[in-house]
N, C-alpha and C positions, 0 to 999 in steps of 0.2 A: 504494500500500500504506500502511496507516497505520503511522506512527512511535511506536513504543509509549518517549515520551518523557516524560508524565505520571506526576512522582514521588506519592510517598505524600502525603495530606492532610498541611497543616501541623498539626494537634490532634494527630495520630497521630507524627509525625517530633520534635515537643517532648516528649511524655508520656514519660514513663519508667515503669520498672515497677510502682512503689507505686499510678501512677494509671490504670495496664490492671487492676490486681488488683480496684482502686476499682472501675474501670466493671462488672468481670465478676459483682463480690458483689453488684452493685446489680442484675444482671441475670440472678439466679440464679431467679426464679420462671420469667421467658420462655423461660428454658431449659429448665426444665423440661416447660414446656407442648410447646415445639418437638420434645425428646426425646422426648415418647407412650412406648412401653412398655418402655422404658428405666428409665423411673424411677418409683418410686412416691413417697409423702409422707416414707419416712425411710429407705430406701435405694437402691442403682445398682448395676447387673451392671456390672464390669469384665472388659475382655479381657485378657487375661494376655501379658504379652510373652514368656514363653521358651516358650509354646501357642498360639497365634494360635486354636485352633479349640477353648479352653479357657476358658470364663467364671467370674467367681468375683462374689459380691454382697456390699455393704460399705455401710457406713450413709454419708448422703453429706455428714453433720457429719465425717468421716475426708480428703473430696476436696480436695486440694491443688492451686489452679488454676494453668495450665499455658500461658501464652500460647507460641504459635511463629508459623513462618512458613514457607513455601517456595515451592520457585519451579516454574515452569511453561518449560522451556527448549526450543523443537522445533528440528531440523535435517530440513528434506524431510519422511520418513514415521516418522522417529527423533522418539523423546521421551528426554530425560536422566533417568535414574532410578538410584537408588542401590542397591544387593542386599545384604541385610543380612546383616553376618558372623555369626550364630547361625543363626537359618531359612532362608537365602539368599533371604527373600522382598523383592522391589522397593518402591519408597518413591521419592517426591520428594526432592530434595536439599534440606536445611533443616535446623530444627533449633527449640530452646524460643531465648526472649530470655531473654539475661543480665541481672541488675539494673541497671540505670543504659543501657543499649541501648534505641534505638529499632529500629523496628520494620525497618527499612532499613539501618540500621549490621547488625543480628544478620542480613539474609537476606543481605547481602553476605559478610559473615564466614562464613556454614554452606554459602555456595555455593564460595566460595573455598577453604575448608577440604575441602569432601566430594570437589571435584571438577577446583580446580587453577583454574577458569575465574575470571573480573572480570565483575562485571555494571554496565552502562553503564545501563540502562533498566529503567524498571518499570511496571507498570497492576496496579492492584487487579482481582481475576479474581471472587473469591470469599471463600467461606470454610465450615469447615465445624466441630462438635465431635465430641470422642469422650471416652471414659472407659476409662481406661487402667491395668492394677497393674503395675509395674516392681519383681518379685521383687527384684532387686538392691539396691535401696533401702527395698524393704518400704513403698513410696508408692505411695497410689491418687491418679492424674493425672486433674485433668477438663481436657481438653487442647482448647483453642481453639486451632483453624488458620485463618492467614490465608495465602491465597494468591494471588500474582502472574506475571503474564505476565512473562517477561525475557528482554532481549536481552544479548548479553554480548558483549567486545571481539571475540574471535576463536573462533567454530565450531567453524573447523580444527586449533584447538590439542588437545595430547593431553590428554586428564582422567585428574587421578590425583587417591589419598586422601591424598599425603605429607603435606598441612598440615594432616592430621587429627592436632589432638592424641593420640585414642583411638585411632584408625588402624579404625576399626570402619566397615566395609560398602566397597561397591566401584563405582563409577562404569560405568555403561553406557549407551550410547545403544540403548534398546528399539526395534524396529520395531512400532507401533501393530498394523499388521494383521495380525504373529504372536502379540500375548501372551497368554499363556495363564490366565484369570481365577486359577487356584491359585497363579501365581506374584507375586500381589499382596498389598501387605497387604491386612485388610480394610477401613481405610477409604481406600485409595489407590484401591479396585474401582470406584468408583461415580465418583472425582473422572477418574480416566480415561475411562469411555466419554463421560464428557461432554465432556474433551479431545478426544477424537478427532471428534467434531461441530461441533469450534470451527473 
């Protein structure tokens, strides 16, 4: 079995936040290109977090970018996913990077936090964007996810959200070959079934 012991690039584990914000503004045309009908020349549909099936469009000089990270944890036919306290809909355990976080400091902190576990190991899996309005702050997020494979001390231990400052959403191990696509978020839909091909 392969030992998913290959930590994160050293460029990525030194940079700090001011120089992901750097790479992301410098890479703001390809993403565009990448995103098709997403975006036009001078604005972006955002999905609404407190509507998940509620879009709203915002000029994209307003997008405040958003680097995160999460992780990718299986046990058997379980996948670790988090259920969010407002929609009760599932999500990866993770979270945005802090300023001065690398990219490996913040996935261990939001995995420790959402779900109690230590992660020992990582592989770059992925990654994907999305564009995001967070009512609460009255910010439109263009949110860059990065995601990793992880293995973590102990499986068997209990997950819980106590070292969740916010205390917001709930630790579950899903059974892949129950879930039910409405209980995803939306861009959590597509990074799953390609999990469950892995």
């Amino acid at each position: 079995a392969l030992a998913l012991v290959r930590r994160l690039p050293e460029t990525a584990l030194k940079s700090g936040l001011e120089s992901i914000l750097t790479y992301f503004t410098k890479n703001v045309l390809l993403s565009r290109l990448l995103l098709g009908g997403n975006v036009d020349n001078n604005r972006v549909t955002c999905h609404m977090v407190a509507d998940p099936n509620a879009t709203i469009e915002v000029e994209r000089t307003k997008l405040v970018p958003r680097p995160s990270v999460y992780a990718i944890i299986r046990k058997d036919d379980g996948l670790l996913m988090v259920r969010g306290a407002n929609q009760g809909r599932l999500f990866l355990p993770g979270g945005g990077v802090e300023p001065g976080e690398t990219f490996e400091h913040a996935l261990r902190r939001e995995v420790w936090e959402e779900t109690g576990l230590e992660i020992v190991s990582m592989i770059f899996w992925g990654e994907r964007e999305n564009f995001v309005y967070y009512e609460a702050e009255d910010t439109y997020w263009h949110v860059f996810l990065q995601i990793y494979i992880c293995e973590v001390e102990d499986l068997q231990a209990p997950i819980t959200n106590t070292n969740n400052p916010d205390n917001e959403g709930q630790p579950e191990w899903i059974d892949l070959r129950c879930v039910q696509i409405g209980e995803l978020k939306n861009i959590a839909q597509t990074i799953v079934w390609d999990v469950m091909d892995f």
